[in-house]
C-alpha positions in Angstrom: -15.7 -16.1 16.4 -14.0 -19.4 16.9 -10.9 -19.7 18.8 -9.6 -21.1 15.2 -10.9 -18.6 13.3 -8.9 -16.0 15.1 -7.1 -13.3 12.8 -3.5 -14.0 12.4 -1.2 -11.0 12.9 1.1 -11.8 10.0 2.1 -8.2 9.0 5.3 -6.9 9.8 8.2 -5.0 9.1 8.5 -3.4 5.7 6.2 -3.9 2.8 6.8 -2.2 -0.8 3.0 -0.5 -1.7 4.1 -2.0 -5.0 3.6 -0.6 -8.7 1.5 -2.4 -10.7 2.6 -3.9 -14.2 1.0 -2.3 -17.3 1.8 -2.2 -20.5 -0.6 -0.9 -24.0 -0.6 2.7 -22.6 -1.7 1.1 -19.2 -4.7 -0.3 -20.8 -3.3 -4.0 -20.1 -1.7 -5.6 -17.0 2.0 -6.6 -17.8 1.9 -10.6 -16.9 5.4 -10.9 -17.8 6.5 -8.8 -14.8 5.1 -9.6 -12.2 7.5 -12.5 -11.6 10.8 -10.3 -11.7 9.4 -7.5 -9.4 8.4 -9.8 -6.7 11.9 -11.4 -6.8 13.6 -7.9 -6.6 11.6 -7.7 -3.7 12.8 -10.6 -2.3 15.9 -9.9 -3.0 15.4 -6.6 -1.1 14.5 -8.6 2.0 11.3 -6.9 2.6 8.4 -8.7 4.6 5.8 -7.9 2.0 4.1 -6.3 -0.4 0.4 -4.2 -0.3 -0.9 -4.5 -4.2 -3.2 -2.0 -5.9 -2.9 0.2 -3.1 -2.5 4.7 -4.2 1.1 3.8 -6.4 -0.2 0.6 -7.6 -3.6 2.4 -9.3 -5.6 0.0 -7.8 -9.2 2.7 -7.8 -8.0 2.5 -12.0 -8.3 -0.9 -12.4 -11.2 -2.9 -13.0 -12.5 -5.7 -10.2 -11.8 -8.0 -12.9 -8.4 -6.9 -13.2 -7.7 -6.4 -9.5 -8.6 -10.3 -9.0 -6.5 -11.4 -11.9 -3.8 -9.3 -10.8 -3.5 -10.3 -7.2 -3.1 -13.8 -8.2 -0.4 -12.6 -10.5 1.5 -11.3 -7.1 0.4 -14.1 -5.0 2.0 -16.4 -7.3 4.8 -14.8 -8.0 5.6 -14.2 -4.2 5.3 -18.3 -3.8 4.8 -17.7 -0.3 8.4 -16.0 0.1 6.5 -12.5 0.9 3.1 -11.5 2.8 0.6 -9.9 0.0 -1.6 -8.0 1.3 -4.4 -6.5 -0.9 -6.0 -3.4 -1.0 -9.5 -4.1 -2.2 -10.8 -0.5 -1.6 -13.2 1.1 -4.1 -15.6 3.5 -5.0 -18.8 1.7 -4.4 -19.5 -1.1 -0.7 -20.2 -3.9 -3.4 -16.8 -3.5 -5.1 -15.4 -3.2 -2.1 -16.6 -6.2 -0.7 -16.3 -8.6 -3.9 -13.0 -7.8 -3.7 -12.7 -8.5 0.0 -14.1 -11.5 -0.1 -12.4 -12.7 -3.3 -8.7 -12.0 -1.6 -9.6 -14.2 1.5 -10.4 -16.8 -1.6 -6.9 -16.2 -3.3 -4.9 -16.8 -0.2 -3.6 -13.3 0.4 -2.0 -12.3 4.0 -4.4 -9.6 4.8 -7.1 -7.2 3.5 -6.6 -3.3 3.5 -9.2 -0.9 2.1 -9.1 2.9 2.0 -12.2 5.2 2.9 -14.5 6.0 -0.3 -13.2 8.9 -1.9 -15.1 12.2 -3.7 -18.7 11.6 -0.7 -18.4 13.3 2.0 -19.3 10.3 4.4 -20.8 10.8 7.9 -19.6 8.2 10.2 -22.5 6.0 10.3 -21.6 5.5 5.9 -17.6 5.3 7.1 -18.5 2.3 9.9 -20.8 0.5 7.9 -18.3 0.2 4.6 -15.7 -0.6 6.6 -17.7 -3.2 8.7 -18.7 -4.9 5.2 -15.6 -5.1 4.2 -14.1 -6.8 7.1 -16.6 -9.3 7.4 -16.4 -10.0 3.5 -12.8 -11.4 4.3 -13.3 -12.5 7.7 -11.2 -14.3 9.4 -8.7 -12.6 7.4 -6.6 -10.0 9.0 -8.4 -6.5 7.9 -6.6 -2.9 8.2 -7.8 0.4 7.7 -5.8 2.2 5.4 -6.0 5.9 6.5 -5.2 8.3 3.9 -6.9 11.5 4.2 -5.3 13.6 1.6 -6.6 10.5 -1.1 -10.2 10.0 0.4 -10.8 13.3 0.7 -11.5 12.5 4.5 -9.7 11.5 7.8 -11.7 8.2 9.5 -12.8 9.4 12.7 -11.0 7.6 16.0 -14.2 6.7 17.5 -14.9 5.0 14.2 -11.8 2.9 14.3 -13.1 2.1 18.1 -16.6 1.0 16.9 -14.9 -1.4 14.5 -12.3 -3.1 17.1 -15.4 -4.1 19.3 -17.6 -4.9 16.5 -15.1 -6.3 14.2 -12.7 -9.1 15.4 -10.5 -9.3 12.2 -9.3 -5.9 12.6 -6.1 -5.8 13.3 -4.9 -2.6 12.1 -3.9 0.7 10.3 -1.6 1.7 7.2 -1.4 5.7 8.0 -0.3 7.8 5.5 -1.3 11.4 7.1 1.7 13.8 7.5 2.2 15.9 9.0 3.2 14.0 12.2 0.6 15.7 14.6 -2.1 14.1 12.0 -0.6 10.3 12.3 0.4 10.4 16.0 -3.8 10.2 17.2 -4.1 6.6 15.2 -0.7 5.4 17.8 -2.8 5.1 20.4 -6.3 2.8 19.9 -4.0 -0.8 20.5 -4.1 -2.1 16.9 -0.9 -2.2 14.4 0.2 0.8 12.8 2.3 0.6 10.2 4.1 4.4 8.5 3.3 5.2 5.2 5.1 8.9 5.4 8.9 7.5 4.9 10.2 10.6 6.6 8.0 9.7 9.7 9.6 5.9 10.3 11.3 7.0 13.3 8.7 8.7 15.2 6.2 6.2 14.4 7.7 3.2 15.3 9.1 4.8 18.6 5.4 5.7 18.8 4.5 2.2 18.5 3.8 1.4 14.9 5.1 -1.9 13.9 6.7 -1.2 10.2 6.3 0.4 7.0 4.1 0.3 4.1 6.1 2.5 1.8 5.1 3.7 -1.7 9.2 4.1 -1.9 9.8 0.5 -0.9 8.7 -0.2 -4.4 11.9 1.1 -6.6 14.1 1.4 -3.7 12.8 -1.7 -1.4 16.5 -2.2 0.5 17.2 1.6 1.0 13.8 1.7 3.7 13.5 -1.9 4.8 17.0 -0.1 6.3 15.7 2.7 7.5 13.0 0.2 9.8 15.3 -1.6 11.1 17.3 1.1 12.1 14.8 4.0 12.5 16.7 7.0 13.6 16.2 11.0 12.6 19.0 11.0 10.3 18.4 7.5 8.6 14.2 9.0 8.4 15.6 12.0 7.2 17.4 10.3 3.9 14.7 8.3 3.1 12.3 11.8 3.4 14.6 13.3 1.0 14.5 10.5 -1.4 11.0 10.6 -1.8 11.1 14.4 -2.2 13.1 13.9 -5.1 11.1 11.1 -6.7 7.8 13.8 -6.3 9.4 16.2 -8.2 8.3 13.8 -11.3 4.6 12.0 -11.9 5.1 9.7 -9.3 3.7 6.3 -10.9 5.6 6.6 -14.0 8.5 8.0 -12.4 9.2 5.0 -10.1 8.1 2.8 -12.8 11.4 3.8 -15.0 13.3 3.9 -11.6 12.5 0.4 -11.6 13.4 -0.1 -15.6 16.5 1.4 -15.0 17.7 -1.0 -11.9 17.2 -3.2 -15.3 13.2 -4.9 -14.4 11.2 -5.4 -17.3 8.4 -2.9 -15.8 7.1 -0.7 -18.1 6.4 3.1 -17.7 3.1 2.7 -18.3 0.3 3.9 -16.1 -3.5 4.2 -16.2 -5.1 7.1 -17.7 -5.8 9.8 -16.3 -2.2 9.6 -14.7 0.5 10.4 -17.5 4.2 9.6 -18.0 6.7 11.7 -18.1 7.9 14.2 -21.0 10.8 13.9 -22.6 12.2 16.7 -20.7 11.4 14.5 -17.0 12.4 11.7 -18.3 15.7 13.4 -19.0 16.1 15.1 -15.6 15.1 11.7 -14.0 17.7 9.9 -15.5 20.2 12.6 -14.8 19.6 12.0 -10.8 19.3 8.7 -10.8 23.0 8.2 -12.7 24.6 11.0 -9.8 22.9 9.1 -7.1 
């Protein structure tokens, strides 16, 4: 690799894993939105954004979609935000035509998840993730690690084969909890950033660089706080207010969250993930009015 064609480390501080716009039953993507979200973001002061990642059903959308939908983001964000994309999918191809077509759209970086439903041995693991970096290359690639969603933790020595076999890696979006699970992926010299909220403050005393937060999305300024200032108790809040978003189906959920902050986002999701009855919608709105 060219001294020029060296990966920029532009990720930093606290990105919203953002909700993706739907309307139609979730059939459609919401164009119309796109624009306001990215402006509450803004508004937020977050660093960035990570689209179609686990709460913006990215593995529900189509490639086709995915690529129209980034652009959506990209444009919206008018280079006020870093948007990052995750281009993980079931198959390597997919994988890597979305890789490569985010490096073409101008995004920030390139995260992709492990496969999910194979059991993978790490020869398969390496070699997926290896495609996908060089699909996007020179572009800033991160692993995103979320065992509990691939079905599968990527193995350390994995990550290790990449970093000398892969220049554009640059680093990790962890989401394993609990903390003994996240600390191992502190320590191989690339940048972490938290995914677990309640686990800010140990991981960037641990070394991780920021957050990519799935509660960032309808409650951006209440954890871009909570990295800047990343004690126990200010961790502990944020924990708690992700707790009580879980208690609901999480993408709609946050979706009428945002609708009620008064964005035009929809509650609609992508089937098979359903919105929420009557009866939740109810108790959601209760909590959010005696917040």
């Amino acid at each position: 690799m060219e001294a020029d064609e060296t990966p920029r480390r532009v990720l930093r501080g606290t990105l919203a894993a953002t909700v993706t716009p739907l309307l139609d039953d979730g059939r459609e993507l919401d164009n119309d939105a796109f624009g306001p979200l990215l402006e509450h973001y803004v508004a937020a002061g977050l660093e960035g954004i990570l689209a179609f990642g686990t709460t913006g059903e990215g593995i529900l959308l189509t490639v086709d979609e995915r690529r129209r939908g980034l652009r959506l983001f990209l444009e919206a964000a008018a280079g006020r935000l870093d948007v990052a994309a995750h281009c993980g999918a079931q198959t390597t191809a997919d994988t890597v035509a979305l890789a490569a077509d985010a490096a073409e759209a101008g995004a920030a970086a390139v995260a992709v998840i492990g496969p999910p439903y194979f059991p993978l041995d790490d020869a398969s693991v390496f070699a997926h993730f290896a495609a996908a970096a060089r699909a996007c290359a020179p572009l800033p690639f991160y692993v995103y690690e979320f065992a509990r969603a691939s079905g599968y933790a990527v193995p350390l020595d994995v990550l290790r084969r990449l970093q000398e076999e892969t220049p554009n890696l640059v680093g990790l979006k962890v989401s394993d909890t609990p903390w003994e699970a996240f600390e191992p992926y502190l320590g191989l010299g690339l940048d972490v950033f938290v995914g677990p909220e309640a686990l800010i403050h140990l991981g960037i005393a641990g070394g991780a660089i920021g957050a990519v937060s799935a509660l960032a999305s309808p409650f951006p300024a209440e954890v871009a706080a909570v990295v800047r200032d990343p004690t126990e108790e200010a961790a502990g809040r944020i924990g708690a207010l992700r707790a009580a978003v879980e208690r609901f189906p999480r993408h709609a959920a946050m979706k009428r969250i945002l609708a009620a902050q008064g964005l035009p986002v929809r509650h609609d999701v992508r089937a098979p993930l359903r919105d929420l009855t009557p009866a939740e919608a109810e108790e959601l709105a209760t909590w959010l009015a005696s917040r």
